[in-house]
Structure formats: structure tokens, C-alpha cells
C-alpha positions, -999 to +999 in steps of 0.1 A: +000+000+000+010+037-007+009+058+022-004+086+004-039+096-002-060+092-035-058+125-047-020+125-050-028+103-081-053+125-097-045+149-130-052+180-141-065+168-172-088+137-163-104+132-196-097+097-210-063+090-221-067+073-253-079+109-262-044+125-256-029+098-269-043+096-298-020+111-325+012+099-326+043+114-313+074+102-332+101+125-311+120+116-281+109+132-246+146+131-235+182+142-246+206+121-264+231+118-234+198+108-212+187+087-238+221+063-238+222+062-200+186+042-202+206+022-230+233+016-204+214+006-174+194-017-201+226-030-213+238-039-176+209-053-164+188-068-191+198-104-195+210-111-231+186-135-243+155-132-226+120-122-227+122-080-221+089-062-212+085-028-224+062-012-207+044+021-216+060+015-249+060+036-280+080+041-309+118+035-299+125+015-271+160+023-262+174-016-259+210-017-269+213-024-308+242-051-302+222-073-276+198-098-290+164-108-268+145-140-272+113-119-271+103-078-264+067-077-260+057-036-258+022-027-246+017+011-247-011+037-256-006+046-294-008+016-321+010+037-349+042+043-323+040+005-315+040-001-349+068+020-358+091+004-331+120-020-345+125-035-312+094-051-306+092-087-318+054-089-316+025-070-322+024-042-295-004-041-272-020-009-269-040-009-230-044+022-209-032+010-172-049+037-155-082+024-165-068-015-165-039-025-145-040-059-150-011-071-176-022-094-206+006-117-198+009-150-184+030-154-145+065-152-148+067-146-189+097-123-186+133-120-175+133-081-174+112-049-175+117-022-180+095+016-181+110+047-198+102+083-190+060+070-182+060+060-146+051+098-135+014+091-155+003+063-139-027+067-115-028+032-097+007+027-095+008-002-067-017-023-086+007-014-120+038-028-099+021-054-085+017-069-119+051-063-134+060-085-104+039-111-110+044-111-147+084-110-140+109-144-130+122-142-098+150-123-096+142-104-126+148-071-129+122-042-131+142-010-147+123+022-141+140+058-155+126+087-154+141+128-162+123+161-148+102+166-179+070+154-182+031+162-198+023+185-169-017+178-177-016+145-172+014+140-147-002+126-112+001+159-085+022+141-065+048+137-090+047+176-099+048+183-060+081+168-055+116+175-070+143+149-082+150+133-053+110+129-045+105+113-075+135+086-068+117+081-033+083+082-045+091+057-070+108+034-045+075+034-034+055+019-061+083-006-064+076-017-021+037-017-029+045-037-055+061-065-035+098-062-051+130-061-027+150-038-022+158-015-050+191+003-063+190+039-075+215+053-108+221+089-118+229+106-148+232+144-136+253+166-164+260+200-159+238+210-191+217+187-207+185+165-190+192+147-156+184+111-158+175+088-128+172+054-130+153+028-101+159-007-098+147-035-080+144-075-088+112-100-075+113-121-049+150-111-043+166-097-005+198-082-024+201-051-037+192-046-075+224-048-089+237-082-068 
């Protein structure tokens, strides 16, 4: 449970997402130097040959280009950026989580998660974490990053109450409601250019994330 109360999770703009996500957006939401940090953290911490989740997918998913997966499922909120996205290796899914947490995907499908710039959207969080962590081996690592930018309309208020380091706590929160152990925390801060944090935590495991 989240020890915070239910209108931390409401938007500014509570009309249905599909709405505002309907057209397409083909552009990155973060800088190139932000952009290969995720790479790097997926590159560490995705295991080479397995079944990756990408969750809150869209049109790139930022997996290193020299590592081969067995499977990357994507389920996100666009079809055409789904579509678009080289990575994926089946159909992308397109489900919006804040009206239906619940993952289309069998327990303990995947070897690795991971959720790009997105987590600061979703309303039900727990229930959202919950499910990567039943969906997930154990032992397998959920990668969460996330940068100050963000769709201020339909960013959760708690998220736009807090600063960096409230996001890398708040975040560690989803991961405990969730039921994963304890998590490890990456920075990418440059002097000019976007900040890029990165939250990790495995199922089932009492080590830290990057044991």
C-alpha cells in the first residue's frame, strides 16, 4: 500500500487517455546523453537472451542495438508508435493501465522490465507494480527511469509536487507496494543537458538490485 492519499494520483486533465494519446508522437521526450544512459542501465541489467517487457512503450524502445532478446513484448497507448518500433518482436499491445492494471501476460513470462520516462502518469501505480511483479521471474529485474520533464496535464500531482530526489523516493514506493525487494538507484546528472535517474529492484529477491 501507498501511504499517500487518493488524490496524490489524480491529474489535471482527467479526460480519458486514449484521447491524448491519440495522434502519434514520433520525437524523443529526453536528450541524447539521457537517452544512452537508459541504453546503459538496459545493457547492464537486461539479461541477453531473454523475454524483455516494455512497458508504456512507444515508438523506440531504447534496448542496446548489439544485444539480442529472445522476445520484447511492448504494450503502450498509441498503435501507430507500436507499430513504428523496430525492437518489438510482436504486435504491440495498446492498453491504458490507469483504467486496467492488470497485464495481458501469463506469471513469470519475462526476464526483465523495464519503463521509460512514463511512470510519472500512472494513476494506480501499486496495482501497476504489482503486476510487473507477477508477470516477472524471480529475480528479474524491473528498470524504471525517469528525467524532470514530463506532460504536466496528465502527470499525477504528486509527481509535480516533488523534486528529483521525490521522485527517486516516490518511486521506490511503487516498487515496495508492488512487492519487489529492495531497490538500487543510478544517476545521470550533467552540468547542461537533462538529468536522468534510474530505479531498480528485482522480485522475490533480499539483495540489492544490482547483486
Amino acid at each position: 500500500m501507498l501511504n499517500l492519499p487518493p488524490q496524490a494520483f489524480a491529474r489535471r486533465d482527467e479526460t480519458p487517455d486514449q484521447e491524448f494519446y491519440r495522434f502519434e508522437r514520433l520525437v524523443t521526450h529526453i536528450d541524447a546523453a539521457a537517452v544512452a544512459a537508459v541504453t546503459q542501465l538496459y545493457r547492464q541489467l537486461l539479461p541477453a537472451g531473454g523475454a524483455v517487457l516494455d512497458l508504456m512503450s512507444s515508438w523506440v524502445s531504447h534496448l542496446p542495438a548489439e544485444v539480442p532478446y529472445s522476445r520484447v513484448a511492448g504494450l503502450g497507448m498509441n498503435a501507430r508508435e507500436l507499430a513504428q518500433n523496430p525492437r518489438l518482436t510482436e504486435l504491440g499491445i495498446v492498453q491504458n493501465l490507469n483504467e486496467n492494471p492488470r497485464l495481458p501476460y501469463a506469471d513469470g513470462e519475462f526476464d526483465g522490465a523495464g519503463i521509460c520516462v512514463s511512470v510519472q502518469y500512472l494513476t494506480q501505480p501499486a496495482a501497476v507494480f504489482a503486476e510487473l511483479a507477477r508477470v516477472l521471474r524471480p529475480g528479474a529485474p524491473l528498470v524504471v527511469t525517469f528525467s524532470n520533464r514530463c506532460f504536466p496535464d496528465k502527470a499525477v500531482y504528486a509527481w509535480q509536487a516533488l523534486d528529483d530526489r521525490g521522485h527517486v523516493a516516490l518511486v521506490q514506493q511503487y516498487f515496495a507496494a508492488g512487492g519487489f525487494g529492495p531497490t538500487e538507484v543510478f544517476a545521470h546528472q550533467p552540468k547542461y543537458g537533462d538529468p536522468l535517474f534510474g530505479v531498480v529492484g528485482r522480485v522475490g529477491s533480499t539483495e540489492p538490485a544490482n547483486s
